[in-house]
C-alpha positions as CSV (number, residue, x, y, z in Angstrom):
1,X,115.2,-2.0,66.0
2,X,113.8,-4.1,63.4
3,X,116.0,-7.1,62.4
4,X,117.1,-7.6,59.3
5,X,115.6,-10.3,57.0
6,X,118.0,-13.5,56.8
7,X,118.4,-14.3,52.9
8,X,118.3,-18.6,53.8
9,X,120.0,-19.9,50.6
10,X,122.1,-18.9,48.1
11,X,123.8,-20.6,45.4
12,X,127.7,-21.1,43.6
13,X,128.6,-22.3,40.7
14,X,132.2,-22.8,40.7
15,X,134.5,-23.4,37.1
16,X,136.1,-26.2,37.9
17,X,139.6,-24.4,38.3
18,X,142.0,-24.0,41.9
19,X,141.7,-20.4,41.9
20,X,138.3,-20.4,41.2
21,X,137.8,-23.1,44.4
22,X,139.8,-21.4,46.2
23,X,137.3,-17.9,45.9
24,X,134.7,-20.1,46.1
25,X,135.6,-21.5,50.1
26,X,136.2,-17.6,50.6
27,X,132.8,-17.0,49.9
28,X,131.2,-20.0,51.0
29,X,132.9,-19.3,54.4
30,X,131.4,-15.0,54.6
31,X,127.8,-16.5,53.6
32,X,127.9,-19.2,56.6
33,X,129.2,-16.2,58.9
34,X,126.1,-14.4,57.7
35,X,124.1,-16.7,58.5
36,X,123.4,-18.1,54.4
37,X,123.0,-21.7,53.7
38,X,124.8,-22.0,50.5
39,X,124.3,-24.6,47.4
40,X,127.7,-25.5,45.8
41,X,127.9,-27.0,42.4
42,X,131.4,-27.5,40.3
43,X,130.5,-27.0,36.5
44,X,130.4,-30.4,34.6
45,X,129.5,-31.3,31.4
46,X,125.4,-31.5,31.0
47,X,123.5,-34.1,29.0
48,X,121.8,-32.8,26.2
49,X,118.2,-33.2,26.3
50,X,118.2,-33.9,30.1
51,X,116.9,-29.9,30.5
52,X,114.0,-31.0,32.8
53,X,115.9,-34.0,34.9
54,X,115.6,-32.6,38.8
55,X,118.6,-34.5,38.9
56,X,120.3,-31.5,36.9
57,X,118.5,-28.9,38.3
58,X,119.2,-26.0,40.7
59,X,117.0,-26.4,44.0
60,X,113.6,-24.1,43.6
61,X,114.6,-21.9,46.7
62,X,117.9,-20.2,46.2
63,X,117.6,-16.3,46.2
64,X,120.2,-16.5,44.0
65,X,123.4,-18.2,42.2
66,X,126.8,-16.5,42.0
67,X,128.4,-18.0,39.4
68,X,132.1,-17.6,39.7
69,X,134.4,-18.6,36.1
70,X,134.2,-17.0,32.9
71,X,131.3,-17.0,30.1
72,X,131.4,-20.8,29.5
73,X,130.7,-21.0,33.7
74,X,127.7,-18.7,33.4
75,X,125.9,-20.3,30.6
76,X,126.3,-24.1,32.0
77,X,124.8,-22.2,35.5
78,X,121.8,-20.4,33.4
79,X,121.1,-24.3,32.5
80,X,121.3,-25.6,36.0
81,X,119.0,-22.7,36.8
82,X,116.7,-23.8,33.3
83,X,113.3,-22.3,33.5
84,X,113.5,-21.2,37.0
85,X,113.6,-17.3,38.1
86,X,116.4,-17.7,40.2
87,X,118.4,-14.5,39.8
88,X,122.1,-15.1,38.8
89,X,125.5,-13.1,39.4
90,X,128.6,-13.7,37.4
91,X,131.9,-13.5,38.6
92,X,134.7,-13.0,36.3
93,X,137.5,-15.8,35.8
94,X,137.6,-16.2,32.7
95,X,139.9,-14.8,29.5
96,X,136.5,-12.5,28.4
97,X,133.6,-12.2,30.6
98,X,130.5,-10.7,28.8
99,X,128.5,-12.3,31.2
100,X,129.4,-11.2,34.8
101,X,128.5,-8.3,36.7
102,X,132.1,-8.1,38.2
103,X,135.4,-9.3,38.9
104,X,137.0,-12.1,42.2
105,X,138.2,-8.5,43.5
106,X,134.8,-7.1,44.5
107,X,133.3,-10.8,45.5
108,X,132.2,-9.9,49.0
109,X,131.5,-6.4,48.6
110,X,129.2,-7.7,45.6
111,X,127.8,-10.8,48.0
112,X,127.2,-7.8,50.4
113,X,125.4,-5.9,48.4
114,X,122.9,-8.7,47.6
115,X,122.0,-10.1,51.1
116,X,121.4,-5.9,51.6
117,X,119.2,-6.5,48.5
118,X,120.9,-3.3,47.3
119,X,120.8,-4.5,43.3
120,X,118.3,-3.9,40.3
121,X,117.5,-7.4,38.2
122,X,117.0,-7.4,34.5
123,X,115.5,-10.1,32.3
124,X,117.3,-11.8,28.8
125,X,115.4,-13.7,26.4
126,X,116.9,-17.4,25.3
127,X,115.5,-19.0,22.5
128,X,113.9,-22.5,22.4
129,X,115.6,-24.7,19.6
130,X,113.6,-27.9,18.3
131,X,115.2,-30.4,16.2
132,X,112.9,-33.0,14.7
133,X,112.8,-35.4,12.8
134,X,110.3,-38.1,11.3
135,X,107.9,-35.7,13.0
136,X,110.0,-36.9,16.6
137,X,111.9,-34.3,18.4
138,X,115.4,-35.3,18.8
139,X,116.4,-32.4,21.3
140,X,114.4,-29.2,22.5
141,X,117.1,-26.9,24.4
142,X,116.9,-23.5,25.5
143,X,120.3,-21.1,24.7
144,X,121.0,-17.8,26.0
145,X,123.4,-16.9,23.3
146,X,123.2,-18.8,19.9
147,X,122.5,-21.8,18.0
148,X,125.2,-22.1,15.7
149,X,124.6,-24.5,12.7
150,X,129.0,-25.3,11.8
151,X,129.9,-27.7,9.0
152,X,133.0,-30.1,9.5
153,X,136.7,-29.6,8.6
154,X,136.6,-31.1,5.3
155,X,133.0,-30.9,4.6
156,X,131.8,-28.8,1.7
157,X,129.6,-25.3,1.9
158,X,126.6,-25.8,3.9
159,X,123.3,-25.4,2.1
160,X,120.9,-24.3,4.5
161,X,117.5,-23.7,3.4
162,X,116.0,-20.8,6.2
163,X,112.2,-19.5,6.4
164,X,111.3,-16.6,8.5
165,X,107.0,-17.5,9.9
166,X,107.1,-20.3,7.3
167,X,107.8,-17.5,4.3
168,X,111.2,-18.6,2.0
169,X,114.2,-16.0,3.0
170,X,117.3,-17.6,1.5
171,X,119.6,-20.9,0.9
172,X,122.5,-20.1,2.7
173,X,125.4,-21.4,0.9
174,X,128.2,-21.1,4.1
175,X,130.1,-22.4,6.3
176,X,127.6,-22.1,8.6
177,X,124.7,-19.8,10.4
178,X,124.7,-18.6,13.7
179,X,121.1,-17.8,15.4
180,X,121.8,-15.2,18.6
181,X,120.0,-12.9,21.0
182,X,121.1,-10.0,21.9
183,X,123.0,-11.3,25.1
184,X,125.1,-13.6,22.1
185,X,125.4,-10.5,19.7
186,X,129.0,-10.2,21.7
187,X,129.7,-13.9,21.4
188,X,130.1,-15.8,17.8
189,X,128.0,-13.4,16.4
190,X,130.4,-10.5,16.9
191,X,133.6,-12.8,15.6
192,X,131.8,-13.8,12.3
193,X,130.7,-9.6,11.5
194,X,127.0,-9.4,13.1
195,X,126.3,-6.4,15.2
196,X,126.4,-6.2,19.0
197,X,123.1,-5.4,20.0
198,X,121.7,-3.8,23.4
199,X,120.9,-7.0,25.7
200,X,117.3,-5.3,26.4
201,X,116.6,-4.8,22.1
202,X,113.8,-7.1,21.3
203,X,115.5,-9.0,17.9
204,X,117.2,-12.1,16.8
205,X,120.5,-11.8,14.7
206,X,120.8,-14.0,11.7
207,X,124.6,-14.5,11.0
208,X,126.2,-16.5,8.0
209,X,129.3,-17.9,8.9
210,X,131.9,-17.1,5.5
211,X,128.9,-16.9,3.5
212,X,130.2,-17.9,-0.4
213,X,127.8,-14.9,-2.0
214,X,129.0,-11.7,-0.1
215,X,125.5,-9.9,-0.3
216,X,124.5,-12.6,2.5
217,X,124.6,-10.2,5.3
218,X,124.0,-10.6,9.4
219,X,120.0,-9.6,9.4
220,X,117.6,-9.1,13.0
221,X,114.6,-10.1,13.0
222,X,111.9,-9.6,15.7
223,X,111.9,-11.7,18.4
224,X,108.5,-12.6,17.4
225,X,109.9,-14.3,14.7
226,X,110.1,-18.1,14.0
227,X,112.8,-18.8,12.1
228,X,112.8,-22.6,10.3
229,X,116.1,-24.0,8.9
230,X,116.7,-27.6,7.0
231,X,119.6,-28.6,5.3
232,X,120.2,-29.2,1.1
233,X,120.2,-32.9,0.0
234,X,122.8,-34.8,1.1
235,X,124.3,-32.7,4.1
236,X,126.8,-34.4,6.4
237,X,129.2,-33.5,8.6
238,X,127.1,-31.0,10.2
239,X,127.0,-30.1,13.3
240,X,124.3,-28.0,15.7
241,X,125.5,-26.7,18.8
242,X,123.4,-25.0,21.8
243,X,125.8,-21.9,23.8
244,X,128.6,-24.0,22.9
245,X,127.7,-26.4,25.3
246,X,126.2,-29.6,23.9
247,X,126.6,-30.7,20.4
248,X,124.0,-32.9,17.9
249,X,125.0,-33.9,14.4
250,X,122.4,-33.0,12.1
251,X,121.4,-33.6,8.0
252,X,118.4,-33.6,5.8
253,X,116.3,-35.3,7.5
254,X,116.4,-32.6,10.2
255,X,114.1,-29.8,10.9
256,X,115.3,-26.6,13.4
257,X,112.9,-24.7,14.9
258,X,114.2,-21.4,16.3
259,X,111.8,-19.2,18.3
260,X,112.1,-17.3,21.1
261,X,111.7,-19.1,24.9
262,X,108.8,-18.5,27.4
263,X,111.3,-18.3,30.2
264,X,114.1,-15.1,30.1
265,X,116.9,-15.5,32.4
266,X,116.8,-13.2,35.4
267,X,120.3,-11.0,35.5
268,X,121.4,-9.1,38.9
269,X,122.7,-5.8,38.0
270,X,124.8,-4.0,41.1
271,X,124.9,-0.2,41.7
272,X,127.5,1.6,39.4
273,X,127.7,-0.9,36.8
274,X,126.7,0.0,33.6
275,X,126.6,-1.8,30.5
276,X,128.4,0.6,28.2
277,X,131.4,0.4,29.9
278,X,132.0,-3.0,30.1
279,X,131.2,-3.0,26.6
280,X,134.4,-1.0,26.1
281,X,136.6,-2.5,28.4
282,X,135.8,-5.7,27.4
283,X,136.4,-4.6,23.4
284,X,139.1,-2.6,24.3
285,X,137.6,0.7,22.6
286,X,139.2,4.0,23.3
287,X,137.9,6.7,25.5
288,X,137.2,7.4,28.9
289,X,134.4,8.5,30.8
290,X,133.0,11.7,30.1
């Protein structure tokens, strides 16, 4: 009998929460008993910029991460992966959970599944935000769901001057815009009225945040698209975020360049899962299956 092929390292990013920890040793403790080096990292806060630092970066020859925590978990592992193709698995922890494949419950039957190799992979764009200035880039991050341009608490509208391939499209006047792929349609997107959007549709979602002239509407582009945004004279208090993560105050003197990333992150998918679905539990829609 021919033996099986020993999958030698796998990774885990943990949220840095007991119960998560406490799933994590679990699994940690089946993958040695298989016979699985494993890779353990706790979530932390990562330095903006510092995309590239090996310091940062997951090693080049994990099969695969788990990610166990909630959507905030995922997207701080999908930049530990950065432009790797490391395939990555999310575990639910969290209140929501867009992101993973399934829940703690089904951990090792899910782990078991993907030393069999018994799992399909499917690729997500992330876009590649440039902010420069003086003709100097002062960040160049990659985002899996949005780039969300927010202003402050007490700062007026936004003005935000946007170009579509270097042609004019509009001044926002807002309290913000929100740049996502179809992976971030579900995320701010979704909360501010822009469509969800199949994870697999080739587009880019244009979302105003409480836009002050109501025909300003949520628009998708292709995701061929360069999309170009600078603020009106005399902006402040405004703030550019990447997934939530990492945060860069920004004014007139700024340039954002919005395009869409050379490296897709690599998503296992396990057998029986279906997008649809979780798309309803998750929004609580009525129905069953048929």
């Amino acid at each position: 009998m021919k033996a099986t092929q020993i999958i030698k390292k796998i990774g885990i990013f943990v949220k840095a929460d007991p119960k998560a920890g406490r799933k994590a040793d679990e699994l940690e403790k089946w993958l040695h008993a298989q016979g699985t080096a494993v890779i353990r990292k706790e979530n932390r806060p990562f330095e903006l910029t510092n995309r590239n630092n090996t310091k940062y970066s997951a090693p080049a020859d994990l099969f695969c991460v788990f990610v166990l925590g909630g959507d905030g978990t995922f997207l701080s592992a999908v930049r530990w992966i950065g432009d790797q193709k490391i395939p990555i698995l999310g575990i639910k922890f969290g209140d929501i959970g867009f992101l993973a494949e399934t829940s703690e419950e089904s951990l090792i039957s899910a782990a078991d599944a993907v030393l069999k190799k018994e799992f399909s992979t499917e690729t997500r764009i992330r876009l590649m935000v440039r902010v420069v200035r003086d003709e100097i880039d002062r960040a160049c991050e990659t985002v899996l769901n949005d780039v969300v341009i927010n202003r402050g608490a007490l700062a007026r509208l936004a003005n935000i001057d946007t170009y579509i391939d270097e042609h004019y499209l509009t001044t926002y006047r807002a309290d913000g815009l929100i740049v996502a792929t179809p992976t971030g349609s579900t995320a701010y997107s979704v909360a501010a009225g822009g469509p969800i959007i199949h994870p697999t549709v080739p587009g880019i979602i244009m979302t105003p945040i409480c836009p002050f002239t109501l025909t300003n509407r949520p628009l998708i582009i292709p995701d061929t698209a360069c999309i170009t945004i600078r603020l009106g004279a005399k902006s402040s208090d405004i703030m550019l975020t990447f997934d939530g993560q990492e945060g860069l105050e920004i004014d007139d003197r700024d340039t954002i360049i919005i395009k869409k990333g050379k490296y897709p992150v690599t998503m296992i998918s396990l057998p029986g899962q279906n997008y649809y679905d979780i798309l309803k539990s998750k929004l609580s829609w009525s129905g069953g299956r048929a």
